[in-house]
Structures are given as C-alpha cells and as structure tokens.
C-alpha positions as CSV (number, residue, x, y, z in Angstrom):
1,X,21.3,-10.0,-32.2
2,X,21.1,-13.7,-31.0
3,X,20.0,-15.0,-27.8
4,X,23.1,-15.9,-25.7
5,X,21.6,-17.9,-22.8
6,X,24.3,-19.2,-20.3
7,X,23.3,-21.0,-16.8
8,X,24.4,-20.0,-13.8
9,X,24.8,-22.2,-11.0
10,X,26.1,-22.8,-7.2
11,X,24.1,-18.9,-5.9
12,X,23.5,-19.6,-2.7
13,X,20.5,-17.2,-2.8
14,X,19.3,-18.7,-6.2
15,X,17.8,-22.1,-7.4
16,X,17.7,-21.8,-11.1
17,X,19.1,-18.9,-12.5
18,X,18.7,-18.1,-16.3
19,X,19.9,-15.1,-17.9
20,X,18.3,-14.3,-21.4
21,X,20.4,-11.7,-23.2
22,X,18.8,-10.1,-26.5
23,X,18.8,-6.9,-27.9
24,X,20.3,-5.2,-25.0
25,X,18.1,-5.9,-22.4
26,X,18.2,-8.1,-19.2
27,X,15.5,-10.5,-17.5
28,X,16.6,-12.3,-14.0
29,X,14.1,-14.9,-13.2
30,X,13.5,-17.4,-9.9
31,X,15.7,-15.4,-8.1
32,X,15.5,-14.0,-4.7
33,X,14.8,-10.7,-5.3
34,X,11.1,-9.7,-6.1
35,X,10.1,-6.8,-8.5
36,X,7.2,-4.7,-7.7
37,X,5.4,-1.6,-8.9
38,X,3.6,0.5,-6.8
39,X,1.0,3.4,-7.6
40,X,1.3,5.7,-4.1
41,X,3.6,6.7,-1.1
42,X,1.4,6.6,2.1
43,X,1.7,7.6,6.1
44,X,-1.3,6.4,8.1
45,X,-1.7,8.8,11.1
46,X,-3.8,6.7,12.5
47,X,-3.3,3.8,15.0
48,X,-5.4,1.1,15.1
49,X,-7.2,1.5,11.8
50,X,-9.3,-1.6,11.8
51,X,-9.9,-1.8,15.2
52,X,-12.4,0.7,16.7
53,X,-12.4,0.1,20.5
54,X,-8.9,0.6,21.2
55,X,-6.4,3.3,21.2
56,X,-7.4,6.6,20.7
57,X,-10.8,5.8,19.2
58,X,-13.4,6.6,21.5
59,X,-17.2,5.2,21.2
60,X,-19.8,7.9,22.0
61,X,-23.2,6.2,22.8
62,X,-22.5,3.5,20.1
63,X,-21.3,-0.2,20.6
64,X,-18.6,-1.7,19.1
65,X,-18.7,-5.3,18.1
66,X,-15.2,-6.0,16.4
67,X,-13.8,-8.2,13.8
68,X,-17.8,-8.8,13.0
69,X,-17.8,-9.6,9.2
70,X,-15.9,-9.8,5.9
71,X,-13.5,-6.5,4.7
72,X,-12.9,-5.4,2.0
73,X,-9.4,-7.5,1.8
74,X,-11.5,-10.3,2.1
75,X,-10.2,-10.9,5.8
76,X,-12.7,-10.8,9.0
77,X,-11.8,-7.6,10.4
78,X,-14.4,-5.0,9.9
79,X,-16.2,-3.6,12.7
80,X,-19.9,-3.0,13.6
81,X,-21.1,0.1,15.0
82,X,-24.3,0.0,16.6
83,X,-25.6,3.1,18.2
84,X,-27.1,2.5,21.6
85,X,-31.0,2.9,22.1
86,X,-32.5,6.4,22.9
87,X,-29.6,8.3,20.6
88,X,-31.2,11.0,18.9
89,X,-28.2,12.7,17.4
90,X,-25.3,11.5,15.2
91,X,-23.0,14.4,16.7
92,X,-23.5,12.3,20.4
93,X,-23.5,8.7,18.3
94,X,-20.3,7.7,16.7
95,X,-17.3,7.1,17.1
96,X,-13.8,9.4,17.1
97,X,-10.2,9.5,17.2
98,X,-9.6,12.1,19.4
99,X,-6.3,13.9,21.1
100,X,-5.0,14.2,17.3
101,X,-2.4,17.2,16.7
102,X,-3.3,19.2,13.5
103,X,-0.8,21.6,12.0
104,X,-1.9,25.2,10.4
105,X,-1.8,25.6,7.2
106,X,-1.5,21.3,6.7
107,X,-3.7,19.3,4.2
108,X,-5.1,16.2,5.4
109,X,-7.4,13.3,3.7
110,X,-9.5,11.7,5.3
111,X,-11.0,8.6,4.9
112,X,-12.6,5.3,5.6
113,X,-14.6,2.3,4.6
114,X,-17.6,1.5,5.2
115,X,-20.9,-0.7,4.4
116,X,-24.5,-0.6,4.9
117,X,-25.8,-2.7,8.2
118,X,-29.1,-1.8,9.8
119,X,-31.5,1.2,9.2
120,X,-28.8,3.8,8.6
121,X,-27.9,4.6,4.3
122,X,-25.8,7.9,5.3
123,X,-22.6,8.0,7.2
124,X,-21.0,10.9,8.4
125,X,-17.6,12.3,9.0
126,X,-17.1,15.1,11.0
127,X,-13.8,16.6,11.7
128,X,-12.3,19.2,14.2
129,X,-8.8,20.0,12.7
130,X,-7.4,23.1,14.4
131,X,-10.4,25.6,15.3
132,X,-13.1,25.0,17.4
133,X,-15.4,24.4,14.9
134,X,-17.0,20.7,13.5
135,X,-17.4,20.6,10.0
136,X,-19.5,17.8,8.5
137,X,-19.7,15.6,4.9
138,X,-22.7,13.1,4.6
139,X,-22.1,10.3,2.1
140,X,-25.0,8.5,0.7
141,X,-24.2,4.4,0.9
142,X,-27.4,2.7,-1.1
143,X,-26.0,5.1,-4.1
144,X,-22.7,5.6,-3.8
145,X,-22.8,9.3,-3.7
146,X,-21.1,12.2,-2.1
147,X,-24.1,13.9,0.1
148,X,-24.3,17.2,1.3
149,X,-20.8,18.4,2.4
150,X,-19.0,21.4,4.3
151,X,-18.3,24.1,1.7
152,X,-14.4,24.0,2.2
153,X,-14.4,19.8,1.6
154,X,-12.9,17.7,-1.0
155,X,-15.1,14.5,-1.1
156,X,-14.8,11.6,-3.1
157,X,-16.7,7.9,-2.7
158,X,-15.3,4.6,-4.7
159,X,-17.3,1.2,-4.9
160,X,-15.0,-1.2,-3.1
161,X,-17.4,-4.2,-4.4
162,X,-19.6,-6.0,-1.9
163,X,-21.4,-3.2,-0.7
164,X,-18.2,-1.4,0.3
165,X,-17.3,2.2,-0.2
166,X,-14.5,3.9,0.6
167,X,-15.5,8.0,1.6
168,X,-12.8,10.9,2.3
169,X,-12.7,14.1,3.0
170,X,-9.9,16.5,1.9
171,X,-9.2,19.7,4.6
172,X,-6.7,22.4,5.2
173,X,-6.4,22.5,9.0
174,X,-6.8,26.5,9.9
175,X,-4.3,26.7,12.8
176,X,-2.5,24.2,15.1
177,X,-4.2,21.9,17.6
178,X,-3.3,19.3,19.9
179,X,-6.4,18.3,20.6
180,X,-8.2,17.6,17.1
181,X,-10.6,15.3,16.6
182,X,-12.3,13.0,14.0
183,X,-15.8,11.3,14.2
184,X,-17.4,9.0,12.0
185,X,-21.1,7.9,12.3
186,X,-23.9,6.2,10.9
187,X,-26.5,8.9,10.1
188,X,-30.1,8.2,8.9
189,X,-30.6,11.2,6.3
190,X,-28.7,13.6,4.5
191,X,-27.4,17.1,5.7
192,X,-29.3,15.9,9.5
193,X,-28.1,15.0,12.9
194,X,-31.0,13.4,14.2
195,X,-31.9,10.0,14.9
196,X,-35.5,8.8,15.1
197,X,-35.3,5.5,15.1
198,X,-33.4,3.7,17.4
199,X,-30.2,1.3,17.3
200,X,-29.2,1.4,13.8
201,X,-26.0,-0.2,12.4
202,X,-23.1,0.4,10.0
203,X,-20.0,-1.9,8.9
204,X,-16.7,0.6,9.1
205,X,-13.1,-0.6,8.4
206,X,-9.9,0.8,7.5
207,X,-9.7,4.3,8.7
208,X,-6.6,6.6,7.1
209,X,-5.5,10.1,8.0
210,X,-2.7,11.3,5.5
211,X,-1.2,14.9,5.1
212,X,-1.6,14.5,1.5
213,X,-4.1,16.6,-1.0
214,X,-5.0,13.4,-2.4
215,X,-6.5,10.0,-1.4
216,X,-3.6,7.5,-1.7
217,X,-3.6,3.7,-0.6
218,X,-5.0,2.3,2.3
219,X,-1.8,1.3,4.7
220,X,-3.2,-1.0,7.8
221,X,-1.5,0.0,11.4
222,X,-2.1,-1.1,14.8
223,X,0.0,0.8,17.7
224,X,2.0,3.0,15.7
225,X,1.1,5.1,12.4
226,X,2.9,3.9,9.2
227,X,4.5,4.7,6.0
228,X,5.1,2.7,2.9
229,X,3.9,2.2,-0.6
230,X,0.6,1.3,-1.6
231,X,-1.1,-0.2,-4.8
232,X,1.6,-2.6,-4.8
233,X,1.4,-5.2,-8.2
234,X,3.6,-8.2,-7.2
235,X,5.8,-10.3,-8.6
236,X,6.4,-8.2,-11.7
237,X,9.6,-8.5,-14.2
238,X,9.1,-12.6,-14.2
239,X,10.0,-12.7,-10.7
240,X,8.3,-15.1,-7.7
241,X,6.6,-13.0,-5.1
242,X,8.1,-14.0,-1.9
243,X,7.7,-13.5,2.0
244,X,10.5,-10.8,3.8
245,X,10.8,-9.7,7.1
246,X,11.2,-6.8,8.6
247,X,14.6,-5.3,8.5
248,X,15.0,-7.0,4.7
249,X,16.3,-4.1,2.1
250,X,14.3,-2.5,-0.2
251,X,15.5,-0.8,-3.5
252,X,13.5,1.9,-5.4
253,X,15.3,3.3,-7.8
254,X,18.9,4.9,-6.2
255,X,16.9,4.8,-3.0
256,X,17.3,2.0,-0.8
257,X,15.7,1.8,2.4
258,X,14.4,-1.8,4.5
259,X,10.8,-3.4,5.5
260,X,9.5,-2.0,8.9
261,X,7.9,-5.1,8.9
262,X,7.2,-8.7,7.7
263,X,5.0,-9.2,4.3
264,X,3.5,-11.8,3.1
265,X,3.5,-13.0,-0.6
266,X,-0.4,-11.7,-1.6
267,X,-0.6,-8.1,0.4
268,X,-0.7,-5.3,-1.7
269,X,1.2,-2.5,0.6
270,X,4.8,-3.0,1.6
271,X,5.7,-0.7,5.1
272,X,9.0,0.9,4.9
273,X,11.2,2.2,7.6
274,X,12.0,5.6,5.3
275,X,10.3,7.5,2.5
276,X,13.1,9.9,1.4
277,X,13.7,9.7,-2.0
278,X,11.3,7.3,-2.6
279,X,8.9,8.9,-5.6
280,X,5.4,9.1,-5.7
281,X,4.3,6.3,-8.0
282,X,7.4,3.2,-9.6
283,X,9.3,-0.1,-9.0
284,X,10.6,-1.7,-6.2
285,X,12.8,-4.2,-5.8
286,X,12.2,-5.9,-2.3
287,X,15.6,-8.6,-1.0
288,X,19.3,-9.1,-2.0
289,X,20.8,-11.4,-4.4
290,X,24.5,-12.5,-4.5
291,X,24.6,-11.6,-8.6
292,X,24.7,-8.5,-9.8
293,X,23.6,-7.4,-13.1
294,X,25.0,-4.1,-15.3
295,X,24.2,-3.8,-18.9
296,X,23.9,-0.3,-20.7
297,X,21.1,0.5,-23.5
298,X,24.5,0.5,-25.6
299,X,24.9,-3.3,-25.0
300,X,28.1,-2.4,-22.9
301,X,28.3,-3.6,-19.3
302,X,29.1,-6.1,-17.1
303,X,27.9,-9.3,-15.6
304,X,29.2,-10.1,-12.1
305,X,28.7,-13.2,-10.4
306,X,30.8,-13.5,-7.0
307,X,31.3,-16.9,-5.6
308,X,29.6,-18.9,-8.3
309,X,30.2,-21.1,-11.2
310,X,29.3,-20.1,-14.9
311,X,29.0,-22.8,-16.7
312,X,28.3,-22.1,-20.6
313,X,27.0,-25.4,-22.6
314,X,27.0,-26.5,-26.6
315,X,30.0,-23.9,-27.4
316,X,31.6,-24.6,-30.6
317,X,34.3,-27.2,-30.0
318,X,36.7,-26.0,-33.5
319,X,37.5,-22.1,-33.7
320,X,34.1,-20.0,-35.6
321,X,33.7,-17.9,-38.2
322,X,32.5,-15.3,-36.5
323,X,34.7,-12.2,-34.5
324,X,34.3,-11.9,-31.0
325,X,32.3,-15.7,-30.7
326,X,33.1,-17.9,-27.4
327,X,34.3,-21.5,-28.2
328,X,35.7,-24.1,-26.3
329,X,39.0,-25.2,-27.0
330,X,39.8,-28.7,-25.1
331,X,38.4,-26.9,-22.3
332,X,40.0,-23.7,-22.7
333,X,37.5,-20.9,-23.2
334,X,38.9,-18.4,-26.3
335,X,37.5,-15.9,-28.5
336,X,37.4,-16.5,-31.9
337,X,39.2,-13.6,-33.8
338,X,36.8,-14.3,-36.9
C-alpha cells in the first residue's frame, strides 16, 4: 500500500500535524497529546516520604538533618539520620511512622532507600503491623545483601547506583490495628540491636508502604498518600513529552481518569485521581486533542477532524488510472472511478 500523507492544519491544540498512513496503521506526531508506557500501578500509604521530621514520622534518639545530600532522582532531598550519642540500641535509635492502621489478613511492602553515611553498613526495618509483636529484617549496605530476616518476610535489595539501595520487606498483617508502626534504623551488625559506638549515620529517602505482594514504583507524597503509575517511559509513539496540570485527562486504554497533580516533562510517575480499571502494567495517553483518529486493522475507519482545514497537496490535476484515487479537478476534489 502507498503512503498517503495529507497535512492538516488550523488545530488549535496542534502546531504541525502529519498523519502517515501505511499498511493500516496510524502515527500522530507533535501533537498535544503525550503517549506513555508504564510498568506498575502504585498507592503510597505514606505521607511525607522524603521528608523524615514531619508528619507522622517520629525520631527516637536520632537527629534528622533534612534535604542533606543527592537522591537517588538526582534531586537534593535525602535525609541524614544521625543517632544521638549514648544510644546503645537500634530498637530506641531510629526513626518510625507510627499511628498507621493495618488491616487482618492485608499484604503490605515495605520499603525504602537508603545509603551508607557514617560507621553504620546494616540498616534495619522493623515493623509492628497488627499484633503486638516487632519483627525485624537487617539489610547489609557495603554488599548489597538481604541480612538476617524475620522468618515470615519477603526481602529483596536493588542497587539504585551511587551507593543507593532500595530494601523492602513483604508482610501479611495478622489482625487489624490502628496503631501500627514502622521503624527504620541504621544498625551496626547483623541480626543485633546494639550500638557500641556512638553517633553513627545513614542517608534514607523515599519511604513506600503499599498493600501490594510485590515491590512496585516508588510514588513521592507529601501530606496525603497517593496513587498513580509508576515506571513511566515518556514521550513514546513519536510524541513530545509535555508539562500537565492537575485536573488534565488521562486515557489508559477504555479507562479514562485525570492528573491529581501537575507533572513535569522528565518525572517518571504520573499521580492519578482513580485507579479503577486501570491495569497493572500498559499505555497512557496523558491530554486532549481536538482530532480524532479511528482506523481498523481492516484499513476501514475514519478520520475526524472538527473545526480544521485539510488541505491535501500534489493531487493529480487530470482524472487517474487508478479506482478509488483522489484528484483535483479545477478545485473540485473527485474520485477517480479507474
């Protein structure tokens, strides 16, 4: 089949709009709606996740120096934990989300970043989800190794680069709690509490609790928790990545839902005011575009193109050979009959 290229102009929501047509398939490009694919669906239960002195998060003998060196997202937002002099135990040295409501039966993940500072290689997470007991996974950071961990705990650790790993922990909460909590802390070996020697430091950033049996994306918040997709490639299908705010609609797949807030044209999560219907892993489609485009795998369809101009160039000026070929009559558009 041969290319049939026609330019459409006067979109107000376009600049310059080509449509390529060939073997029954359709490519829209420099227009106002961006394509993306995503790889996970994520809720963030936790507020503030990259800021550990606020909220619910609660320092316990430990000082928290904020926004103190370089993420992992290459922004200045991690945060330094230092545990205060004379601690002798990582259970009294760390620091926790606390007044968390866990539901029986529930699967949560855990998880957070985190990067070698000062005397400490282990960190700790130690969560209270439903009973009253603490259960506790060690992570080694100078080899980037799962440590000794509770018996009923799904750990994993993945080299974020730079000295960054991200650690989680994957638990079934036993019965329902209002007041759970969740600690992380710099610990100086494995499978032990104590602290010998004194005021030793770890990097953390970008906490995440999920109900979810899996690690997904990390999904930033700040007062609220949030949902969205995550593992977002931008730009895709030929398509500019662009800036939206929030409110602006979303499309993925025959779901269509809006940004619960603005994005920019680099970050790799988009926040969504709904998740129903949206799968686990796809495409997205994020704005609105005054053209719309329909064309079957059959090569049947439509083109619609409200409140615009088509303007089709070089079209035979004498009547073609061929059946069913455009050409322009003294500027009357007819169809050849062959």
């Amino acid at each position: 089949m041969a290319v049939f290229t026609p330019s459409i102009t006067g979109l107000t929501s376009l600049t310059t709009e080509n449509i390529n047509i060939d073997n029954n398939s359709i490519t829209a490009l420099n227009s106002s709606i961006e394509q993306v694919s995503y790889t996970s669906v994520t809720t963030n239960l936790f507020t503030y996740s990259q800021t550990f002195n606020t909220g619910d998060w609660q320092a316990y003998n430990v000082t928290t120096t904020v926004n103190n060196t370089t993420a992992p997202d290459g922004t200045t937002t991690a945060d330094k934990i230092t545990q205060n002099s004379g601690s002798t135990n990582v259970d009294l040295s760390n620091f926790r989300d606390v007044g968390l409501t866990s539901n029986s039966g529930t699967v949560y993940t855990i998880s957070i970043h985190a990067k070698i500072s000062a005397n400490r290689n282990f960190m700790m997470i130690n969560e209270h989800l439903g009973d009253n007991g603490f259960r506790k996974t060690w992570f080694n950071l100078s080899t980037g190794t799962v440590g000794t961990k509770y018996s009923s705990h799904t750990a994993t650790i993945t080299d974020e680069g730079d000295g960054w790993y991200r650690c989680s922990i994957t638990v079934t909460s036993t019965v329902t709690n209002t007041d759970s909590i969740i600690m992380f802390g710099p610990a100086e070996t494995d499978n032990s509490n104590v602290i010998t020697d004194n005021q030793g430091s770890m990097f953390f950033w970008g906490a995440q609790l999920e109900e979810s049996a899996t690690l997904t994306g990390y999904l930033p918040t700040t007062s609220v928790s949030l949902s969205g997709i995550t593992g977002v490639t931008r730009g895709g299908s030929g398509t500019t990545a662009v800036t939206a705010s929030s409110g602006g609609v979303v499309t993925l797949g025959s779901t269509s839902t809006t940004l619960s807030g603005d994005i920019t044209a680099t970050q790799d999560y988009i926040p969504l005011a709904s998740l129903t219907g949206v799968s686990s892993s796809g495409t997205a489609s994020i704005g609105t575009s005054n053209m719309d485009l329909n064309l079957s795998s059959s090569g049947t369809g439509a083109v619609k193109v409200p409140s615009a101009k088509v303007m089709m160039t070089s079209l035979p000026t004498s009547d073609p050979t061929t059946a069913g070929q455009l050409w322009n009559d003294s500027g009357t558009l007819k169809i050849s009959a062959g």
